[in-house]
C-alpha positions in Angstrom: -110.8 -65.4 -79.5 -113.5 -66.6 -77.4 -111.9 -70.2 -77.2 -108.4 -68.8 -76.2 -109.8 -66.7 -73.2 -112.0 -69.7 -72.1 -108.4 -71.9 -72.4 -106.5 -69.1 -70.5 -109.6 -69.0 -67.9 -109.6 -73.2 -67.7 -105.9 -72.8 -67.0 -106.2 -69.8 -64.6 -108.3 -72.2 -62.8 -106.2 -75.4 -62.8 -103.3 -74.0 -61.6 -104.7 -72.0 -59.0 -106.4 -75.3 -57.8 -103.4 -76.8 -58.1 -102.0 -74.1 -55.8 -104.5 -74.3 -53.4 -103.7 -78.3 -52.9 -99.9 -77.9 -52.8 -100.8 -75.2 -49.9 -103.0 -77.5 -48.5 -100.2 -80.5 -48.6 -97.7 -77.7 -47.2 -99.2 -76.5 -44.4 -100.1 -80.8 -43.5 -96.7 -81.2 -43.7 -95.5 -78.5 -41.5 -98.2 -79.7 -38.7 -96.5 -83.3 -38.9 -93.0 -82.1 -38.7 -94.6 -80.0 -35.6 -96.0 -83.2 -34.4 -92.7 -85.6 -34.9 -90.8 -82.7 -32.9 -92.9 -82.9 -30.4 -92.9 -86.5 -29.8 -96.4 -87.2 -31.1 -94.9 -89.9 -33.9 -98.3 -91.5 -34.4 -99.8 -88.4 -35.0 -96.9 -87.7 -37.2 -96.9 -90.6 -39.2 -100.7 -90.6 -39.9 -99.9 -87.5 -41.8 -97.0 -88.4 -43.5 -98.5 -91.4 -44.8 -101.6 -89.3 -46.1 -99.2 -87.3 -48.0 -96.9 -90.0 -49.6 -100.2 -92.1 -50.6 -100.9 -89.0 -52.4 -98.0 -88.3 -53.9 -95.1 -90.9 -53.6 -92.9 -89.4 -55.8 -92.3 -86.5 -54.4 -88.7 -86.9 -52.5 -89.7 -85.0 -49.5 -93.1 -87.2 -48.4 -91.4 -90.1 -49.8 -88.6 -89.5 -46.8 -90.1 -88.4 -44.2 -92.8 -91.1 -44.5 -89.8 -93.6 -44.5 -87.8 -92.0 -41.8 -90.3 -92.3 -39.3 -91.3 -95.8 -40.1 -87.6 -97.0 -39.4 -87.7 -94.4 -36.4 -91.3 -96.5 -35.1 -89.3 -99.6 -36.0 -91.8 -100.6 -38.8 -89.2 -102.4 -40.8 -91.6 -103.9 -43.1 -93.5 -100.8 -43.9 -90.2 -99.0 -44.4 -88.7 -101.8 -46.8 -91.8 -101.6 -49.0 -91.8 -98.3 -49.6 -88.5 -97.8 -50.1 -88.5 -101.0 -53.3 -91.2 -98.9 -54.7 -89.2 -96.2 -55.1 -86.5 -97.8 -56.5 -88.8 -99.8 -59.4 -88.5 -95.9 -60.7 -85.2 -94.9 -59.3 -82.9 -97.5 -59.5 -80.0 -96.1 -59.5 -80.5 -94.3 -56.3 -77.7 -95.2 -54.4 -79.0 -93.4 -50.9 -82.0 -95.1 -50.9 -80.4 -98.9 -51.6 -77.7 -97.8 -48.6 -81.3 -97.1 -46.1 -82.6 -100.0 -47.3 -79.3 -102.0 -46.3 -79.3 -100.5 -43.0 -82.7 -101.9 -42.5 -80.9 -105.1 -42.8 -78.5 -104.4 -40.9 -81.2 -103.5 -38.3 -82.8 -107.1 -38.6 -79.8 -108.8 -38.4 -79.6 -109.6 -41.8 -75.9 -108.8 -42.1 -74.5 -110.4 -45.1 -77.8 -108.7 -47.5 -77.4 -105.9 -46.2 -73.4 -106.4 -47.4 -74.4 -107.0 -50.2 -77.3 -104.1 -51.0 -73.9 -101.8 -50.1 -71.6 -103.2 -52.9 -74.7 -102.7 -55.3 -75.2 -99.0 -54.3 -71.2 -99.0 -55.0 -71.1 -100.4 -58.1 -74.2 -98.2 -59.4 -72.6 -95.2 -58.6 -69.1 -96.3 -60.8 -67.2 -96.3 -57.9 -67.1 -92.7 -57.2 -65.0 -92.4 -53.9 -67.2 -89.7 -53.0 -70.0 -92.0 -52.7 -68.0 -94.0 -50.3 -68.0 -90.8 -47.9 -71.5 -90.4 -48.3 -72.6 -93.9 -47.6 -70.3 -94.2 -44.7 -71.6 -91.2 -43.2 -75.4 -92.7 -43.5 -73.5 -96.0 -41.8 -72.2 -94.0 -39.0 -75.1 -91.8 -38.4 -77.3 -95.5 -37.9 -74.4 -96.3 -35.4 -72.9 -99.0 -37.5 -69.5 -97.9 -36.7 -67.2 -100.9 -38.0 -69.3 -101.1 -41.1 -68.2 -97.4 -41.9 -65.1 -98.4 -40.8 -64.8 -101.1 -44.2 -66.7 -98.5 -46.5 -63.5 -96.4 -45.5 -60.9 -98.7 -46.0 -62.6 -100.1 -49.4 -61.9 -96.9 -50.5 -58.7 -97.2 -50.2 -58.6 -99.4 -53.0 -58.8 -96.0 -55.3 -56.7 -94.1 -53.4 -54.7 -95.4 -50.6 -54.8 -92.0 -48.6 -58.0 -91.6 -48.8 -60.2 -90.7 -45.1 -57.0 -90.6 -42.8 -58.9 -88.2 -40.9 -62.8 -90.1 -40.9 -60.7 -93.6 -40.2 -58.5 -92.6 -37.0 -61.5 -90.9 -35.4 -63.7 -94.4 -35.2 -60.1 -95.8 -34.2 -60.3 -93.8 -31.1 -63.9 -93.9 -30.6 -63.4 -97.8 -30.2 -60.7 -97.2 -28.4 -58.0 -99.0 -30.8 -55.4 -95.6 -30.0 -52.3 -97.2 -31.5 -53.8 -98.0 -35.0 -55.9 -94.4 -34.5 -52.3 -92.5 -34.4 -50.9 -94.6 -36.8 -54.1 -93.2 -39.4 -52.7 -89.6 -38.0 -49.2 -89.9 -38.9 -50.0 -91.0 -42.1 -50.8 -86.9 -42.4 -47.0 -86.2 -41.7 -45.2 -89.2 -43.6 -47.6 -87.9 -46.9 -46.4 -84.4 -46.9 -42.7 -83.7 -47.8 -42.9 -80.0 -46.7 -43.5 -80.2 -43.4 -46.0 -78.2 -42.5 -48.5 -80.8 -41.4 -47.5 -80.9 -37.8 -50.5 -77.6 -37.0 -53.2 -79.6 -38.6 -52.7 -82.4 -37.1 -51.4 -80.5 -33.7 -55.1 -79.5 -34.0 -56.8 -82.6 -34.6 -54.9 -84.3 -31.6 -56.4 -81.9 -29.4 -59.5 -83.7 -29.4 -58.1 -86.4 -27.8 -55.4 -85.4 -25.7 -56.8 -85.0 -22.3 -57.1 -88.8 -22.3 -54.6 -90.4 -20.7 -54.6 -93.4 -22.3 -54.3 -92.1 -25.8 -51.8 -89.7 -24.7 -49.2 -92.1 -23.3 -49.8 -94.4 -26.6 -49.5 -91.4 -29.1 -46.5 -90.4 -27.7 -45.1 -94.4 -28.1 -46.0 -94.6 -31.6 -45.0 -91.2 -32.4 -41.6 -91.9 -31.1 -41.4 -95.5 -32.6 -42.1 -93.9 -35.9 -39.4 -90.9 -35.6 -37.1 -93.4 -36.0 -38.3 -94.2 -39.8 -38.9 -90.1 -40.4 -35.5 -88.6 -39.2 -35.5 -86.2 -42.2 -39.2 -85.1 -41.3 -39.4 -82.3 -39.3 -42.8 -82.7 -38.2 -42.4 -85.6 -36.1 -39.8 -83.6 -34.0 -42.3 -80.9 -33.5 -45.2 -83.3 -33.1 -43.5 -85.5 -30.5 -41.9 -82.7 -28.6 -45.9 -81.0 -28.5 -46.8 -84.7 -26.8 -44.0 -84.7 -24.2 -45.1 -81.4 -22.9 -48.8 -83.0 -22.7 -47.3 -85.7 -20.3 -45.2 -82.3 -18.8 -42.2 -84.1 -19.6 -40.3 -81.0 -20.9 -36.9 -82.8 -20.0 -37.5 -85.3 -23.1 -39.2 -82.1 -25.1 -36.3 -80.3 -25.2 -34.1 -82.6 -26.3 -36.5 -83.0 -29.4 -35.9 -79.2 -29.3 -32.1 -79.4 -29.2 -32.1 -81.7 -32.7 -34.7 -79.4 -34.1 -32.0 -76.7 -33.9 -29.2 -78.9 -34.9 -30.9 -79.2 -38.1 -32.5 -76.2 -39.1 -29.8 -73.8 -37.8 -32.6 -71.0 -36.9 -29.4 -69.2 -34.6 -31.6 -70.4 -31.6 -34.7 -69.2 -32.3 -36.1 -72.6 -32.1 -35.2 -73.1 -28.5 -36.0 -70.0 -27.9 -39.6 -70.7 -28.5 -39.5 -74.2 -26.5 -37.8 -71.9 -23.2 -40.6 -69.6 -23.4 -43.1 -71.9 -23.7 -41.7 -74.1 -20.5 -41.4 -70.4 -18.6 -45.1 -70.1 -19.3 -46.0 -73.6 -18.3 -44.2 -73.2 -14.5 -41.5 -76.0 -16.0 -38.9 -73.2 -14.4 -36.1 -76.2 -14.3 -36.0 -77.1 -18.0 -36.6 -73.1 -19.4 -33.6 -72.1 -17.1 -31.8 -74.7 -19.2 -32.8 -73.6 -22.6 -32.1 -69.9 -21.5 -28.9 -71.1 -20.3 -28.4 -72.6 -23.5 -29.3 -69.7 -25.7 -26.7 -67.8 -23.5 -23.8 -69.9 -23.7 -24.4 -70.8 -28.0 -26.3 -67.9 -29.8 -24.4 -64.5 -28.0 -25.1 -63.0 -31.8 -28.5 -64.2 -31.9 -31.5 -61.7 -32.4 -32.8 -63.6 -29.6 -30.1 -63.1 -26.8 -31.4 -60.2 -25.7 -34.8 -61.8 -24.5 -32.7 -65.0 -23.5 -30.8 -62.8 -20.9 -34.4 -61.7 -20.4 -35.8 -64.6 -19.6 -32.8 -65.9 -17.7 -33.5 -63.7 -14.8 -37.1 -64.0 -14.6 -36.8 -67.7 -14.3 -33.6 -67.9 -11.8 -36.3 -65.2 -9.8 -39.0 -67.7 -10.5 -36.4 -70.5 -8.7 -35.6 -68.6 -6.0 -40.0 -68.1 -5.5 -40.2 -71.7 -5.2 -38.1 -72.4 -2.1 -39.6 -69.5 0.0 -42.9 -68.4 0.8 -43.4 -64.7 1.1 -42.9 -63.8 4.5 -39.9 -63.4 6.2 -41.5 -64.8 9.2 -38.6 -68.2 9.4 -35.5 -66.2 11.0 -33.4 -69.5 9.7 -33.6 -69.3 6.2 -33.6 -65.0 6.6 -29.5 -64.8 5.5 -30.7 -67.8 2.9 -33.7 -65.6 1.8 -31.2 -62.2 0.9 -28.3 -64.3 -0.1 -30.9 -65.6 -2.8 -32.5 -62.3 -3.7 -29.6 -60.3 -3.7 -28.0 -62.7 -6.6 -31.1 -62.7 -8.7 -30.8 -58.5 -7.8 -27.5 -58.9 -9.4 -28.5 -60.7 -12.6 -31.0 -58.0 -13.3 -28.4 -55.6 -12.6 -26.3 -57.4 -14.8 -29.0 -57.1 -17.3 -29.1 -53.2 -17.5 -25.3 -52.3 -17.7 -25.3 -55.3 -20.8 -28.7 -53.8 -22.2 -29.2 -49.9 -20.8 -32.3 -48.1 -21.8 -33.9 -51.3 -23.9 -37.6 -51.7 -24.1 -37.4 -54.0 -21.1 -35.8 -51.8 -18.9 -39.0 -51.1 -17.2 -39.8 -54.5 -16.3 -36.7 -55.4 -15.1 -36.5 -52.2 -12.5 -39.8 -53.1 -11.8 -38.6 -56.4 -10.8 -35.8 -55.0 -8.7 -37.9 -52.8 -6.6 -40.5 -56.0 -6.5 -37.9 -58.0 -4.5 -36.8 -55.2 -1.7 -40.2 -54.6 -1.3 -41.8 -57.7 -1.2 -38.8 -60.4 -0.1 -36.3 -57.7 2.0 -38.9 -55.0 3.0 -37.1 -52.9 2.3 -39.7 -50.4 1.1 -37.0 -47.2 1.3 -35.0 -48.9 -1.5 -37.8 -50.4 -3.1 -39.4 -46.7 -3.6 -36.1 -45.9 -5.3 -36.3 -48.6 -8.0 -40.2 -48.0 -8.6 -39.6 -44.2 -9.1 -37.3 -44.7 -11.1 -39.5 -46.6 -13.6 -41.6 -43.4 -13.3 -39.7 -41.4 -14.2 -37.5 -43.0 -17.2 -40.7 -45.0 -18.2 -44.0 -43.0 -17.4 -45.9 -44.5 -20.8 -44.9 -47.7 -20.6 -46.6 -50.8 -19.0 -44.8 -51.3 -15.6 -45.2 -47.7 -14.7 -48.7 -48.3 -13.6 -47.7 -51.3 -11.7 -45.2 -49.2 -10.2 -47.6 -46.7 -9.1 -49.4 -49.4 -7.2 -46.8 -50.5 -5.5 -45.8 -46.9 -4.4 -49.6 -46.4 -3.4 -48.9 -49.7 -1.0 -45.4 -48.4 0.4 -47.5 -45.0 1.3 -49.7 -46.9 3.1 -47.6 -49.1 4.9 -46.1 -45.9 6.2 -49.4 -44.7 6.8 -48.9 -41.9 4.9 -52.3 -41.9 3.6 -52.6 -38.5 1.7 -49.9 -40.1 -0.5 -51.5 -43.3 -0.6 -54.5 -42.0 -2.2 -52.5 -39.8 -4.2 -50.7 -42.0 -6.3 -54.4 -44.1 -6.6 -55.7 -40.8 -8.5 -52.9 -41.2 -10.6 -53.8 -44.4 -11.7 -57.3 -43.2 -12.8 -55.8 -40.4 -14.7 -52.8 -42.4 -16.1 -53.8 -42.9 -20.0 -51.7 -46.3 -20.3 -53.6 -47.6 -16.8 -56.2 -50.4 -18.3 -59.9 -50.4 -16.7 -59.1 -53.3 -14.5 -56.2 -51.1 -13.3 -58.3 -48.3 -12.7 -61.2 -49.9 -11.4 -58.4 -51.2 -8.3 -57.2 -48.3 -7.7 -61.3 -47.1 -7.3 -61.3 -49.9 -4.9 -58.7 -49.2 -2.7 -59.4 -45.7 -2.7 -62.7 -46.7 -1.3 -61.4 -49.2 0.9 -59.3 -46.0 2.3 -62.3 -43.9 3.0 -63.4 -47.0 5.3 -60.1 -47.5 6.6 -60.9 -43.8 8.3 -64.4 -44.1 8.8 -65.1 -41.8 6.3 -68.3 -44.4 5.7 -70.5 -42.7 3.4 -67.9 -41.2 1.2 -66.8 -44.7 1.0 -70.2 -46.3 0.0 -70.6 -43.5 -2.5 -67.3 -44.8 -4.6 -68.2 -48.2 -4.4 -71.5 -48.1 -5.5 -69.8 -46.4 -8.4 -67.3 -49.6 -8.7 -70.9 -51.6 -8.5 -72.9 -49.8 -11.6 -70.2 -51.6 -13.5 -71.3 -55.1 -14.2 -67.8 -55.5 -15.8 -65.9 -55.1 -13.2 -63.3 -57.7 -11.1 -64.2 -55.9 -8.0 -67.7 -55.2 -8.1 -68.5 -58.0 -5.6 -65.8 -56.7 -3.5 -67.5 -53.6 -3.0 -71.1 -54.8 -2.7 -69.5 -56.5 0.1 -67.9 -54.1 2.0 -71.2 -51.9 1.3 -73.6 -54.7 2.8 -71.1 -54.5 5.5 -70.7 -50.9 6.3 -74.5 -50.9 6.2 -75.3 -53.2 8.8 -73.1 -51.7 11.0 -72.8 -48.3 10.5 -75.0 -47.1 13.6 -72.5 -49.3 15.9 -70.0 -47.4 17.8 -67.2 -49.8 17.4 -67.4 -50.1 13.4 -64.3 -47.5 13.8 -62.5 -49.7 16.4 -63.5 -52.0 13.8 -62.0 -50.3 10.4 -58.9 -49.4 12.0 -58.4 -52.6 13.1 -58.5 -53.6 9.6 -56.3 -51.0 8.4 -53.9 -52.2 10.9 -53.8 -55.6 9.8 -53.7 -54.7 6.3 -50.3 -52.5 7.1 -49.4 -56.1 8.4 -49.1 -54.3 12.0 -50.6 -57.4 13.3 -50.1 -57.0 17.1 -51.9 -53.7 17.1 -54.8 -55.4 14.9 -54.9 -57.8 17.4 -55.9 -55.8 20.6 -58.8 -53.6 18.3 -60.4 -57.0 17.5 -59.7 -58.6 20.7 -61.6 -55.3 22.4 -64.2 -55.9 20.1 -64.4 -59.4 21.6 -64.5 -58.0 24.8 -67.2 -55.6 24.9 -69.6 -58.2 24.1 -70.9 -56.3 21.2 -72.8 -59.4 19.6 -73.2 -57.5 15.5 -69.7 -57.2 15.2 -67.8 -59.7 17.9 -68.5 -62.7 15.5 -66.7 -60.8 12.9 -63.5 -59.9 15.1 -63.4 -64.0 16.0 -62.3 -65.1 13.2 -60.1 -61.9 12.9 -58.7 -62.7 16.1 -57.9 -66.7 14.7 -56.8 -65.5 11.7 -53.8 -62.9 12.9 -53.0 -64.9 15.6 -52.4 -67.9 13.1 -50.1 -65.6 10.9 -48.4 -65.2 14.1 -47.9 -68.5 14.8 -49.9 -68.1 17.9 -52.1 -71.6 17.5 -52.5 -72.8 20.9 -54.1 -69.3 21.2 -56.4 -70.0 18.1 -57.6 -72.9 19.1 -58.7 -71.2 23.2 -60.8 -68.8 20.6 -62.1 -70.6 18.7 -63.1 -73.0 21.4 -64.6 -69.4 23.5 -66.7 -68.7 20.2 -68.3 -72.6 20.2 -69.3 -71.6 23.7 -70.4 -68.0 23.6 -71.9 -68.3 20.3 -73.7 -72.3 20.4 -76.2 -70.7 18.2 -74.6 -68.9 15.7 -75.0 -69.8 11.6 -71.0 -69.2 11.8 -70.2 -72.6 14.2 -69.4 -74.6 10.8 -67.3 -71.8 9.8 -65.2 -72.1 12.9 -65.2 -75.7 13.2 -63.7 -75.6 10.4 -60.7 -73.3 11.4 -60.5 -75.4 14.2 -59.6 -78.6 11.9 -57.2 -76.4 9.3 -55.5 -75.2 13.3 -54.9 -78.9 13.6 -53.9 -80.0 10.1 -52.4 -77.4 9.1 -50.3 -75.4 11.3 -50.0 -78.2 14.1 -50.1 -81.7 11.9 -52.4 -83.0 14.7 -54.2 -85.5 11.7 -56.3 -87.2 14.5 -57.7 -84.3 16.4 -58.3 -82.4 12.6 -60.1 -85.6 11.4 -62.8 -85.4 14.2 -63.2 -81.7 13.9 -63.4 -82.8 10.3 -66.1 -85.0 10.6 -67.7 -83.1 12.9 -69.3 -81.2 10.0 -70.2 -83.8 7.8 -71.9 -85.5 10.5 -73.6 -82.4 12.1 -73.8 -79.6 8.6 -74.3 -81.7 6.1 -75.3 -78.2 3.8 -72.7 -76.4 5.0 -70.2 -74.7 2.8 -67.2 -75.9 3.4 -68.8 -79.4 3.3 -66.9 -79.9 -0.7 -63.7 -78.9 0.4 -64.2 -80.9 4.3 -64.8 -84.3 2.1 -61.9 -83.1 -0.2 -59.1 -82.9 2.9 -61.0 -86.0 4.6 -60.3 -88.2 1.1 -56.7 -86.6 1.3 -56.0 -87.9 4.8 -57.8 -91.5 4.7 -56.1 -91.8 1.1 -60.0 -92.7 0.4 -60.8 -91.4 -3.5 -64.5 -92.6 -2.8 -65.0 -90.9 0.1 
């Protein structure tokens, strides 16, 4: 009995020893990795090599140690260390693959060749042993090397790394062999459902140009050996709209229908998808399309739909949205009034459909924003109220009644219909956070100051919020001015010009101007330069802005207006020359300005200099 407890007590002891010096190894081979993280590799290495000499066969000494003798470039150290372990290991595969990268380092190519076919061979020719020593190859930055592990492995299964293979393709820039690896993806699946993957794994790549334009080339090359594979329609369709060549895109489109018969669903989805990507000339034809071939289709409806939002979309494109050109004015309501009478089209084919909202919506959109028309826009947006209170566009039709109201200055309607917003239960926080806005901007609008601030400091406690710098704005600027006795002349001013009742804005600000009322004549400058460039008064702008220059040489704003004074010249009177020297002018002279981005921007634009 006495000998067993002085065994268990001899043991007790040992192992806690034992304990005490793998603790003691631990807590040195935390500090190293501390040190090696920190850049101190000597310090590192003095430790790791403690511990190795100690014990070099334990795995995680043993690599470390060797790691940072290949990281310190001690090749010799690292190649010793590494044979030692392999007189007890050797059939360690990773370690014959680090010790052929070390030749590979020293530019002993053809061993180090050879020290990979052994590690191979040891490991049976396991193709998973080909991904693993590849990876090491690639991680030391021997690219091409990987490159042949890959393709040896090949020699087991033909398909094998597609994926591994066509990314060092691209990465050395060989693109046409790199898609060739990719398509291998689609020609080895018979079910077609390949083209998302690789859709997927092309996205990696597509923003360059290059590889772009050469995809799309092989991609069409090789169509012409897949016509039964679906998957290169879809995939070389996906690449024309990439280059934004949707003419080409849908004709992929139009065979994709021709052989899957999906009743036009198919171009459906390609119409839609050019509608979203502003290519309003090729969705009108895949609408149009749809229309004329599918009138039984589920998808006709939408078709019709999408139709009238894209001939509206047209119509957008050749007119701004003023009605300031009297010449194109009987163009402008011929236009309108025939995308008017699609819509209208559109509810006697469809009444009461879950897009009826929209399309009223869209009605009332046009008289009130292309006629002006706001009588018979009010019509079309009540309507939607009324028929359609829970659904979507009747919030956006409450806005726009709120804007009619003002424009009328009715302004106890105007903030009316904003308080509906905030109590409407379909309105979404960015709706209602708007309407907050404009209610506030409303109080302003009045001089109702502080009732003003109070609601925007509301809109500011939100951090979420689209218009919370907006309001600190407006606040900061209500604040400074708030003891002057033209902030008033000032608001209404601004009301005015918001009503687009720009001759009456005019004469506020240009009172302002007058009175010599330095906090807030700056302000009503560029107010003045503004409104009368709306109304095409530039001559005028340019005597204003030359008077600020002059009455205000000192002011932080001069870059500011020197700039207006350039966008007077290149914009409105396509006087290049006189812009350029404005232009210039602020390079030269406010070098932090800024504008000084966008002035080297318009200055590369009219030199035609890209490294200006």
């Amino acid at each position: 009995m006495k000998r067993f407890t002085l065994f268990l007590f001899i043991s007790l002891f040992y192992n806690l020893w034992l304990f005490s010096q793998d603790q003691n190894d631990l807590s040195l081979f935390q500090l190293a990795q501390q040190y090696e993280r920190a850049g101190e590799i000597e310090q590192a290495e003095k430790i790791y090599q403690k511990l190795y000499e100690k014990n070099p066969d334990y795995f995680e000494f043993y690599d470390s140690y060797r790691k940072i003798l290949e990281y310190s470039k001690k090749y010799e150290d690292a190649t010793r260390i590494i044979l030692k372990w392999l007189e007890k290991k050797p059939s360690d595969f990773n370690q014959i693959v680090n010790l052929a990268i070390i030749k590979f380092r020293l530019g002993e190519e053809n061993l180090a060749r050879e020290k990979i076919q052994e590690a191979i061979k040891i490991a049976n020719n396991n193709i998973n042993v080909y991904r693993v020593i590849a990876a090491s190859l690639l991680e030391a930055r021997y690219y091409d090397e990987a490159l042949k592990i890959y393709y040896q492995a090949r020699n087991i299964d033909k398909n094998a790394f597609i994926i591994e293979i066509a990314y060092i393709l691209v990465f050395r820039e060989k693109y046409e062999d790199a898609m060739l690896e990719y398509l291998k993806l689609l020609d080895n699946n018979s079910n077609n459902n390949q083209f998302g993957y690789l859709q997927s794994l092309l996205m990696n790549h597509i923003n360059n140009k290059n590889f772009l334009d050469i995809a799309t080339k092989v991609t069409k090359n090789k169509l012409s050996e897949n016509r039964n594979n679906l998957s290169y329609y879809y995939l070389l369709s996906w690449l024309y709209n990439e280059q934004k060549n949707y003419k080409d895109s849908f004709e992929m489109y139009l065979e994709i229908e021709r052989r899957k018969k999906s009743n036009g669903y198919e171009i459906f989805n390609f119409a839609e998808n050019a509608y979203r990507d502003k290519s309003y000339d090729i969705a009108f034809k895949a609408y149009q399309y749809i229309i004329d071939n599918f009138k039984n289709s589920g998808v006709y409806l939408l078709a019709r739909l999408g139709y009238a939002r894209v001939s509206e979309e047209l119509v957008n494109t050749l007119f701004n949205d003023s009605l300031d050109n009297n010449k194109l004015h009987t163009e402008i309501i011929s236009q309108y009034s025939r995308i008017i009478k699609i819509y209208e089209d559109f509810l006697k084919e469809f009444p009461n459909n879950q897009y009826s909202s929209e399309v009223e919506y869209r009605i009332g959109d046009i008289f009130f924003k292309r006629f002006g028309d706001l009588d018979k826009a009010s019509i079309y947006f009540n309507d939607v109220l009324i028929k359609y209170y829970l659904q979507n566009y009747s919030v956006n039709s409450l806005i726009k009644l709120a804007e009619i109201a003002f424009q009328k200055n009715n302004l106890n309607e105007t903030y009316s219909k904003y308080n509906e917003i905030l109590n409407h239960q379909n309105a979404s926080n960015d709706q209602k956070e708007y309407a907050k806005f404009k209610i506030a901007e409303l109080l302003y609008f009045e001089g109702k100051y502080d009732s003003s601030i109070k609601v925007l400091n509301e809109i500011t406690n939100n951090l979420s919020s689209d218009y919370a710098n907006d309001a600190l704005i407006l606040i900061n600027f209500i604040q400074n001015n708030q003891s002057n006795k033209l902030l008033p002349v000032f608001s209404e001013a601004e009301k005015y010009e918001s009503q687009n009742k720009l001759p009456e804005a005019l004469e506020l600000f240009k009172s302002i101007v007058e009175s010599g009322n330095s906090s807030l004549s700056e302000d009503a400058f560029f107010k003045i330069i503004s409104i009368q460039r709306k109304l095409k008064l530039f001559t005028e702008a340019l005597k204003t802005a030359n008077k600020f220059i002059n009455d205000y040489p000192e002011s932080p704003l001069i870059d500011k207006m020197l700039f207006q004074y350039a966008q007077i010249y290149y914009k409105d009177l396509n006087d290049v020359k006189n812009a350029l020297t404005y232009y210039e002018k602020i390079l030269v002279e406010y070098p932090n300005s800024t504008y000084i981005n966008e002035v080297r921007r318009i200055v590369r634009e009219i030199k035609g200099d890209i490294n200006f």
